[in-house]
N, C-alpha and C positions, 0 to 999 in steps of 0.2 A: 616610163613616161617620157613623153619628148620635151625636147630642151625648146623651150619657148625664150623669144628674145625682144625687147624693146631698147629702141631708144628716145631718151629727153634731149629735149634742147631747148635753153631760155627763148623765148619771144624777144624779137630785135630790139623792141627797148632796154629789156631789161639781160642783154646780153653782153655782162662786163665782161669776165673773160675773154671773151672772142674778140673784144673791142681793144682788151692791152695787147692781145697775142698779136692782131690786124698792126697796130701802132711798133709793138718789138722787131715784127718782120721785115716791115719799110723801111723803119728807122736806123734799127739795133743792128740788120743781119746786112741791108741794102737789097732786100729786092722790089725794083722798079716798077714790074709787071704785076704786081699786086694788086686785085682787085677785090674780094672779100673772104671774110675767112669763117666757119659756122664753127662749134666745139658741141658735141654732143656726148651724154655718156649713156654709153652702151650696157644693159643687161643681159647675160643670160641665165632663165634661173631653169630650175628643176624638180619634179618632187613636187609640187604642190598643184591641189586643188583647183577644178576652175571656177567654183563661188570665190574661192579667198584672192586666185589669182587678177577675176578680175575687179572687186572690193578694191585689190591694191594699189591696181594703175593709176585711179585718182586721189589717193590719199597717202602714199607711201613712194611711190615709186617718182609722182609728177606733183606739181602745183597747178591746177587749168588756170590760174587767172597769170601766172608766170611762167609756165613752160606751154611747147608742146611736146605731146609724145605719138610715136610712131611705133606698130608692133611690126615685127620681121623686117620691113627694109623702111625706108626713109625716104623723100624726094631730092633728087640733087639731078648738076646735068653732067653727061655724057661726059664735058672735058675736064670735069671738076678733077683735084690732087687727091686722093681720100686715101688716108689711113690711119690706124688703131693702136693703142699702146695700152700693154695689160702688165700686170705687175709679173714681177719673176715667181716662179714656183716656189712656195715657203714663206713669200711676203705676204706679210700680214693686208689684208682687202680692207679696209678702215669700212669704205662704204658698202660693200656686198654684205659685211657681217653685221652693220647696222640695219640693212634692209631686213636682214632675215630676223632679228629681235623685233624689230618692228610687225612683220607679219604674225610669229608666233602671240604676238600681245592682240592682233585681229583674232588669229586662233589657235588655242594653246596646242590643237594637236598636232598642226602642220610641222613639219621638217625640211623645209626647203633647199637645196644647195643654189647657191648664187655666185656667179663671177661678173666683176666687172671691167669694160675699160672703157678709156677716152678716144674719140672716136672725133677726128680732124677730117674739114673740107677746105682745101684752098682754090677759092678763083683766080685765074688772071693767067700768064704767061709765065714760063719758070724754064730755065736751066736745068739738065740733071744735079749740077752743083748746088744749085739754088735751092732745090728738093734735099737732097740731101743740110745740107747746112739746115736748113726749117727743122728734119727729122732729128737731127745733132742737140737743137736747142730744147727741143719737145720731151726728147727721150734721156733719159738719166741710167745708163747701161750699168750700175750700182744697183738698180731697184726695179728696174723694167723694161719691156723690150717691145719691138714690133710683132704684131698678130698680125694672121689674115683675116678677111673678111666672111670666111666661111664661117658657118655657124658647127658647133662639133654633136656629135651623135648621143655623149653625155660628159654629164660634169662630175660623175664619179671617177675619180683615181684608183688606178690602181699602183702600188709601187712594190719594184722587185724585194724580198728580203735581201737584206743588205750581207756583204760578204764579209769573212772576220775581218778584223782588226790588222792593221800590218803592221808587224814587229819589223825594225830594222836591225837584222840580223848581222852582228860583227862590228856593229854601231860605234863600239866602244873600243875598238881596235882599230880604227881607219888611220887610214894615212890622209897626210892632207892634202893632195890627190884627189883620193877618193871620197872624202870627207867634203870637198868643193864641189868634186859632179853631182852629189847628193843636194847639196845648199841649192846649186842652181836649178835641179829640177823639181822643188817643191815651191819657188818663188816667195820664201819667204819676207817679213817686215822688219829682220835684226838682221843685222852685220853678219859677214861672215866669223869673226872675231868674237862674235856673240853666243855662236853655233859652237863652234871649238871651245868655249868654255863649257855649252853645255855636255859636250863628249868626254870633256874630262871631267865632271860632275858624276857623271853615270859610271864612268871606269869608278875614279875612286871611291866614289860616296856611295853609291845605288851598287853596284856592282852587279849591273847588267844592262841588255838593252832596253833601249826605248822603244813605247809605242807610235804610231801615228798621231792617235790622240793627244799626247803628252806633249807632243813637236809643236801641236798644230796650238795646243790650249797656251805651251810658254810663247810662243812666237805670238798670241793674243796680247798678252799679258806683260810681252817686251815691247811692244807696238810705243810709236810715241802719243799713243793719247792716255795706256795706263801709267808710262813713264814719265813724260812728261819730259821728255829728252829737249825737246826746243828750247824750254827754260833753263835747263844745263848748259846747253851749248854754249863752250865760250866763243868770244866777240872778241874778233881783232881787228878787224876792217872794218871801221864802224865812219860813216857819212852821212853829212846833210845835205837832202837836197835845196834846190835853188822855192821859195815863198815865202809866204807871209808867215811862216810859224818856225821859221831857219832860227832868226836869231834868238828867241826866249828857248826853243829845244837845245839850241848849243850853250843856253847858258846854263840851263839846268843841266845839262850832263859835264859841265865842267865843273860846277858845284857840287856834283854826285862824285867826281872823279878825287877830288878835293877833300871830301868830307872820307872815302874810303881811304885816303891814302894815311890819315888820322886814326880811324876804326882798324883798320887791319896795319896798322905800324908792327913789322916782323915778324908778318905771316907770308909765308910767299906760295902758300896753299888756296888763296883766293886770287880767281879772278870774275875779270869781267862777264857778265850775262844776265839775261832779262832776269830771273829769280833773285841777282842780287843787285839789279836796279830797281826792282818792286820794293823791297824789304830795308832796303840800308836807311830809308827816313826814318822807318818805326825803329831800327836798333839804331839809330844817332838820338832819337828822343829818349829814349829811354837808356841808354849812356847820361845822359843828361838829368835824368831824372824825373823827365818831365810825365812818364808816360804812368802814373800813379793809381790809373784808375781801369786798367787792363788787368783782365783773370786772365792768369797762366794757368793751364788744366791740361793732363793728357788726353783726357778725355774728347776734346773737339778739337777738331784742326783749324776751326773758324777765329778769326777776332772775335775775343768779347769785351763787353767794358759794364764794369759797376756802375750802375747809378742809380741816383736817390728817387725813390717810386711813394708820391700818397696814395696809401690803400685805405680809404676811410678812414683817414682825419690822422692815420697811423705812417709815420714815414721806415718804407723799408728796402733794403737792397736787392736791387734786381739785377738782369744781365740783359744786354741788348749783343745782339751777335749780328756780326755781317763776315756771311759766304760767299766767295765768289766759286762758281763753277764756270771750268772750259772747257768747251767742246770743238777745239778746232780743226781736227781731223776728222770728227764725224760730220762737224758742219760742212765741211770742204768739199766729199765727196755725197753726203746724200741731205743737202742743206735743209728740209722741212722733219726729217727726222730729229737731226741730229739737235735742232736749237729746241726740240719736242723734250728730246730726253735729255738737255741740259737742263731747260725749268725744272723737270721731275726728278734731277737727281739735286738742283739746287735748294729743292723743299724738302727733301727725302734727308738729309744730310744733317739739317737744323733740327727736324722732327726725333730722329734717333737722338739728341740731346738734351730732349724736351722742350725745345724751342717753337714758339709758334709763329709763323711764315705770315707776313703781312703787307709786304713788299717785296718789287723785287724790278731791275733795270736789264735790260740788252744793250748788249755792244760788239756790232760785228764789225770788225776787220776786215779789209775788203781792197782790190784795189781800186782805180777807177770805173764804177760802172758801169758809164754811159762810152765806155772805149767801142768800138765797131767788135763784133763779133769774131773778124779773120785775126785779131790781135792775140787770141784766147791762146794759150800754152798747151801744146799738144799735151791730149791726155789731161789735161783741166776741165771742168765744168766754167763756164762762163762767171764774170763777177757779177752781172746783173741776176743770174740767176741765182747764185748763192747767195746773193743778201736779200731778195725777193721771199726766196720760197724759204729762207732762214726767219724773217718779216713773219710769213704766213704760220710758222711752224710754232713759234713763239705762242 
């Protein structure tokens, strides 16, 4: 069957998207020559029916009183900017896979294959630079990329069988030499120092080499978001800058400074770092004694605290728990995923306790947002967009 394609686009009323992206480009990036901008999202599907196919254009695929839709091409002019961004192969398609559940529910026997992407017009005059920098802000080379504008012959894959496994052969015998030109061509997320531990892991302990798999699953697993290495890190340069929260932040960290120098009297195993600026209030209250109504349990990592609960006229002890979950490395690089699967690891977390999830706050970290676009750190994703599509993700 052939790959049939449409695309939606809101009705200029009701076209927000295009209206923030219009405002981000003038504003956020600085292009002058701006003069309008469409956002459409592009289908193509396959595999399916033309009763159900076209059943779906108005009810699935488009809104008529809030979109329009266009099948095979669109209307735009000649000098318009046009281009298309699809997710990377293996990324999950949120919206193709909801389309196709939705037509199976039109009709249970279809099996449609569907891919989607977003599909950008920009008016007005533009720089190659100025093009490019739009493309920079649009596209999130983490999760997806530029397409062309051809349509393809089908949306079935084929993928090669995969080759074995590579053994790094003599693994356990390198020198460090040869142990570093390794580190460096796999570009790994640990230290070099991290890698040599593991070599000498495998000599003594395993007594053999390693796989690829194994490199690639601990180098996951040593990343700083299952580690949590930021909160480790100690702090020895530590500054405030010049505003209005200078002086209560410098007081409270001299109090903090103050109070640890009392808690740890003749340890000289602690130092300074966010994990133990978070924590040294609850261990100073409860030095104190104050802290009486906190369950200690191996069982959860969370705070919990006793309190008195009427259950029908009956007063009994309950637990109230508060989790906090971070996700600052996945927010950082794929910012709507990543604050996605902080919610669902921050319910997921309380539930295996028996706890039931009834609240819950965000707090993203950020620097200035609204800073111009050319300020952005090579190889960063922008602030506005991380805390935007972190906002959405949520």
């Amino acid at each position: 069957m052939t790959v049939k394609r449409i695309y939606v686009e809101k009705k200029p009323e009701f076209a927000v998207r295009a209206g923030e992206l219009r405002e981000d480009i003038k504003r956020y990036i600085g292009c002058k020559g701006l003069e309008g901008v469409r956002v459409l999202i592009r289908y193509d599907i396959e595999n399916i029916s033309e009763t159900t196919y076209k059943k779906s254009l108005d009810t699935i695929f488009s809104e008529p009183p809030l979109d329009d839709l266009y099948e095979e091409e669109f209307p735009h002019d000649e000098k318009d900017v046009i281009f298309s961004v699809e997710y990377l192969p293996g990324q999950f398609d949120q919206r193709a896979d909801s389309a196709v559940q939705c037509i199976q529910l039109l009709d249970a026997t279809e099996n449609p294959a569907i891919v989607s992407a977003t599909t950008y017009v920009l008016r007005g005059e533009f720089s190659p630079e100025e093009i490019e920098s739009i493309k920079s802000f649009c596209i999130n080379p983490v999760d997806s990329r530029e397409t062309g504008m051809e349509k393809p012959q089908t949306l079935i894959a084929h993928y090669d069988v995969p080759k074995d496994v590579i053994i790094f052969e003599h693994f356990r015998d390198m020198t460090e030499m040869e142990l570093k030109s390794l580190y460096q061509s796999l570009n790994l997320a640990m230290t070099f120092k991290d890698f040599e531990f593991i070599r000498d892991y495998f000599r003594d302990e395993e007594k053999r080499d390693p796989s690829m798999t194994e490199i690639r699953v601990l180098d996951t697993y040593w990343s700083d978001h299952c580690r949590h290495t930021t909160f480790q890190t100690e702090l020895k340069d530590i500054d405030f800058g010049e505003g209005y929260y200078r002086k209560p932040m410098e007081d409270t960290f001299h109090r903090y400074k103050t109070d640890r120098e009392v808690l740890y009297k003749g340890r000289e195993d602690k130092y300074i770092c966010l994990m133990d600026i978070a924590l040294l209030a609850m261990k100073k209250l409860k030095k104190e004694g104050i802290l009486t109504d906190v369950e200690e349990s191996d069982e959860i990592n969370a705070c919990s605290i006793v309190v008195p609960i009427d259950v029908d006229g009956v007063t009994q002890e309950w637990l109230i728990n508060f989790k906090n979950e971070t996700h600052n490395h996945p927010t950082e690089i794929e910012p709507f995923g990543g604050a996605a699967t902080c919610l669902g690891g921050a319910i997921r977390d309380p539930l295996s306790g028996r706890t039931y999830v009834y609240q819950a706050m965000r707090v993203t970290g950020a620097a200035d947002p609204t800073r111009p676009l050319k300020e952005t750190l090579h190889g960063k994703l922008p602030q506005k967009k991380i805390v935007t599509g972190a906002a959405r993700g949520y």
